[in-house]
N, C-alpha and C positions, 0 to 999 in steps of 0.2 A: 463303601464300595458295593457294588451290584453286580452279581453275573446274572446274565439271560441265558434263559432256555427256548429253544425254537424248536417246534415238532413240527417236521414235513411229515411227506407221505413214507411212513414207516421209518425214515430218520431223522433223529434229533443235532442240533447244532446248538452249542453254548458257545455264549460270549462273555469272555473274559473269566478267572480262577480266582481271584481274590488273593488276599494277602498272605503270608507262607503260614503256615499252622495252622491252618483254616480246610484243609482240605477234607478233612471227617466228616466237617458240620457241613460240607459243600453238597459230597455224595451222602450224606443223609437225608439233605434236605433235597435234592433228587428221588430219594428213595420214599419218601413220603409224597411225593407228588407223583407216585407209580411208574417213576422211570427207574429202571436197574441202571446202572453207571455204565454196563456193558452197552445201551441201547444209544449212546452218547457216538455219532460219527466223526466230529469235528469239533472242534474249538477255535473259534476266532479269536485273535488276540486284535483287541484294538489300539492298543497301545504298550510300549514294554515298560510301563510305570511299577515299584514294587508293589501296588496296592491292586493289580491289574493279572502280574504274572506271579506272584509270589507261589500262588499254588500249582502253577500250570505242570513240572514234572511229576508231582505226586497223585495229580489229577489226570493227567495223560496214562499214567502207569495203571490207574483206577478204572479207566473209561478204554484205552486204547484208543483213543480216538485220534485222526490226523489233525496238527496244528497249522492256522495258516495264519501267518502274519505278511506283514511288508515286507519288502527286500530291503530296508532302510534300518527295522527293527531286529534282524535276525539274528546279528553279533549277542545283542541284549538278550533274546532269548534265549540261543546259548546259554550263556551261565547261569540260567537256571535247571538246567541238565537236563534240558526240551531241545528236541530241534524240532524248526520249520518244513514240515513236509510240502507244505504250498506256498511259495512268494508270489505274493501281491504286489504288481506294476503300478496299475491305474484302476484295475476292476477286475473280477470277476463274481460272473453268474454263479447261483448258490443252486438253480435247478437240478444239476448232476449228484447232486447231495440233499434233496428231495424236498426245502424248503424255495420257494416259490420267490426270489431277491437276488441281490447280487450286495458284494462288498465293494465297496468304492474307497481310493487315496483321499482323505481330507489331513489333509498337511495341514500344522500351524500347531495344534498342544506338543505334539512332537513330529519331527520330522516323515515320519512314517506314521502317522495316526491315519483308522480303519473306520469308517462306518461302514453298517449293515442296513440297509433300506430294502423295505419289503413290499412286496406288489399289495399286500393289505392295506399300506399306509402305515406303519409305522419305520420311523427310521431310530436307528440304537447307535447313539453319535458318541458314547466313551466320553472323553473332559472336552469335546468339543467345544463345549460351554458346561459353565458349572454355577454352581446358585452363589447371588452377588457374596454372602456370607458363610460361604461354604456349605452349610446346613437348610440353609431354607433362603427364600428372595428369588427376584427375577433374578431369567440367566446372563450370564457375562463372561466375558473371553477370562482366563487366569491369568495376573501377574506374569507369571512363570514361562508361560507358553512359549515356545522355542523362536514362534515368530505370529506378532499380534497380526498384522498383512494376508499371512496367507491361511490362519483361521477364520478370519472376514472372511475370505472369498472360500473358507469351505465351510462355512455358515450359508453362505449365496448359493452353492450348489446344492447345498442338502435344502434349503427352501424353493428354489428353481427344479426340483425333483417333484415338487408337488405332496410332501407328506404330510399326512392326518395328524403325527403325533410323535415328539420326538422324548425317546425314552434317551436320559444320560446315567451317568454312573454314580454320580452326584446330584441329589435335588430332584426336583422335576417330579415329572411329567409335562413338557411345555406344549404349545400350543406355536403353530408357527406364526402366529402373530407375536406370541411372545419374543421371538426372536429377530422381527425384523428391524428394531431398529438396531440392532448390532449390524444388519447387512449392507445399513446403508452405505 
């Protein structure tokens, strides 16, 4: 699992905490990269998988930072003894919190799954797609996914966005060629 760090103008926004007992090596490895944990605004949760949120209240407690998931996801955040300061409908703009994107609904890993698409071009799509063998391989929808249907069509939206390069949480770095024939 992968958490993203995004530095706006003077605020930073992470995506996703990682698995629970993880949260030392999280804000360390922030701290090596000259971020202090306090400089941390936000955390997006893209999905409330435990490999996703496991650290989010120890990391929250670290960072202060506000968490924003789905309105789909929120119960599930909960009991990790987080709450959701900002539910997520269909979108919101991340401009107000200094990085230059918005968060968007792509339903299908789970019900409430987030991407972050960024006016740079790159979009951060969580288990939107995950590598065919977990580890490495072209991308592919999971097994598991709440609903194979409506990850298609939030695969088609995050490539009808038009991005350079889609960071997942699993595998990757893809290319949105790499993805289209899932869109078909």
């Amino acid at each position: 699992m992968k958490a993203f760090l995004l530095s706006g103008t003077g605020k930073r926004v992470l995506i996703d905490t990682g698995t629970a007992g993880n949260s030392a090596r999280l804000v360390g490895q922030l701290e090596r990269s000259g971020v202090d944990a306090t400089d941390v605004d936000l955390t997006v949760v893209t999905h409330a998988h435990f490999d996703h949120i496991g650290n989010l209240a120890d990391v929250v407690q670290a960072t202060g930072a506000k968490v924003i998931a789905h309105r789909l996801e929120a119960g599930s955040v909960r009991t990790t003894g987080a709450e959701s300061d900002i539910l997520v409908g269909d979108k919101l703009n991340l401009d107000p919190y200094g990085v230059a994107g918005r968060v968007i609904w792509t339903p299908g890993h789970t019900r409430g799954s987030l991407s972050v698409i960024l006016e740079s071009g790159e979009a951060v799509v969580g288990d939107l797609v995950l590598p065919r063998f977990m580890a490495f391989g072209p991308p592919a929808i999971a097994f598991w996914a709440a609903s194979r249907e409506d990850t298609l069509a939030s695969v088609r939206r995050v490539l009808d966005l038009k991005s350079s390069i889609i960071l997942t949480s699993h595998g990757g770095p893809y290319r949105p060629e790499d993805l289209a024939g899932l869109a078909r």
